[in-house]
C-alpha positions in Angstrom: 150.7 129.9 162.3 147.7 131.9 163.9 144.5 130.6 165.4 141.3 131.7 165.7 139.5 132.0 168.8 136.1 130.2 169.1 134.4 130.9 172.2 132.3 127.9 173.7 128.9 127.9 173.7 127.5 128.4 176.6 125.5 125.2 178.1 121.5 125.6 177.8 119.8 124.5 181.0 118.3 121.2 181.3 115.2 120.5 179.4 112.8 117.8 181.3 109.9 116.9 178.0 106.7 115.6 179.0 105.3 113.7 176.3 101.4 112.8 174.8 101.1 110.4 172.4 98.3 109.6 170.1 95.7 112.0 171.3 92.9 111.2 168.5 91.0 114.4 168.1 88.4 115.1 165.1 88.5 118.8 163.1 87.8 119.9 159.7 90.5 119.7 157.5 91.2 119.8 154.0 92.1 121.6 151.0 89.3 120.5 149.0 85.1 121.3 149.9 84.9 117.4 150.1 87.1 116.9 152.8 85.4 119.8 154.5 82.3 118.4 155.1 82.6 116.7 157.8 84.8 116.2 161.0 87.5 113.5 160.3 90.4 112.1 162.4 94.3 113.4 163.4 96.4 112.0 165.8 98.2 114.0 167.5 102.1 113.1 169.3 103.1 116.1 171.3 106.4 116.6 173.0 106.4 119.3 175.5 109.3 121.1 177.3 109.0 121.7 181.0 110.1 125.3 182.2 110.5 123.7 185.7 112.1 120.8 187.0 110.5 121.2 190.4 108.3 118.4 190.4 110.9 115.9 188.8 113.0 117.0 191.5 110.9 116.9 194.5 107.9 114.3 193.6 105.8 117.9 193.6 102.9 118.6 191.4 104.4 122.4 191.9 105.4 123.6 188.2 103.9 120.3 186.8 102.5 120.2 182.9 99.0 119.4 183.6 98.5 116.5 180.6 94.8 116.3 180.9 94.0 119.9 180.5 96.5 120.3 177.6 94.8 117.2 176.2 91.3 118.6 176.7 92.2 122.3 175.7 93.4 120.9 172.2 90.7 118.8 171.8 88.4 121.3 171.8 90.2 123.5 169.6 90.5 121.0 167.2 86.8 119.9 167.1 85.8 124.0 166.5 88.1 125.1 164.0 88.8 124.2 160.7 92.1 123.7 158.8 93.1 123.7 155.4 96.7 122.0 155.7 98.3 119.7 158.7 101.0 122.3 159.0 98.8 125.1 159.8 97.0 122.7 162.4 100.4 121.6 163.6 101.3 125.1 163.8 98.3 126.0 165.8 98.6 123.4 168.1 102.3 124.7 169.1 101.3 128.2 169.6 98.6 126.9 171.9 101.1 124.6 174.0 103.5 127.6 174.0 101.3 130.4 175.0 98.7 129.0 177.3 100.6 126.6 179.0 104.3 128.4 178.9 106.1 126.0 177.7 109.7 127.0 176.4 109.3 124.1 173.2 107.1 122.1 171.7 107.3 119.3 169.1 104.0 118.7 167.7 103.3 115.4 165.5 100.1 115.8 163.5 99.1 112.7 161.7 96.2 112.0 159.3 95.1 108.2 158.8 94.0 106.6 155.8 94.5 109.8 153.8 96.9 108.2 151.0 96.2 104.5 149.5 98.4 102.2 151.0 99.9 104.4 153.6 98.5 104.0 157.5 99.0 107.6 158.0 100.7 110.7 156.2 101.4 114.6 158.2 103.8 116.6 159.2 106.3 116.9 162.3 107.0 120.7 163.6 109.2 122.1 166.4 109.3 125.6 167.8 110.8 127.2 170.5 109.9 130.6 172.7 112.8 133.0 172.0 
């Protein structure tokens, strides 16, 4: 009888996630020129991967997630840009989080209310990772 050798994995570091939930912010979005007209809402549930644990170590604000600017940078994005699909402003949103705030993951949640009869809210969830 022979056996073959798996090697473990090796254990990823702890990953702290700070988290933002429902952040309403208004864009343009829409595949059609009627749903382009005008700025509409998305909400927006973010869950963010810290690179340090410093300040959940240490009660620091050293190597803390600022929420409010990551809130206000995104909001402003939003309101300036204009998107065809949720999944390319969901992707946009996550290259944000990861590049200007260096986060090692994201998991972005982009909802649109009232865009389907009957449903409260449709979109699409996305999560990507630095390599």
């Amino acid at each position: 009888m022979s056996f073959e050798f798996i090697p473990r994995r090796q254990k990823a570091p702890p990953l702290d996630i700070i988290f933002i939930k429902g952040l309403k912010c208004e864009t343009t979005l829409g595949v059609y020129d009627w749903e382009r007209v005008s700025l509409r809402p998305v909400l927006l549930d973010l869950e963010i991967g810290s690179a340090s644990n410093e300040s959940f170590e240490h009660d620091s604000a050293k190597g803390l997630m600022n929420y409010d600017s990551i809130s206000k940078r995104l909001t402003a994005a939003l309101t300036t840009l204009h998107y065809k699909t949720v999944e390319r402003l969901a992707e946009h949103v996550a290259q944000i989080v990861l590049d200007e705030f260096h986060a090692p993951y994201v998991k972005v949640t982009v909802g649109k209310p009232a865009a389907v009869k009957n449903a409260a809210m449709v979109g699409v969830t996305i999560e990507r990772r630095v390599p």
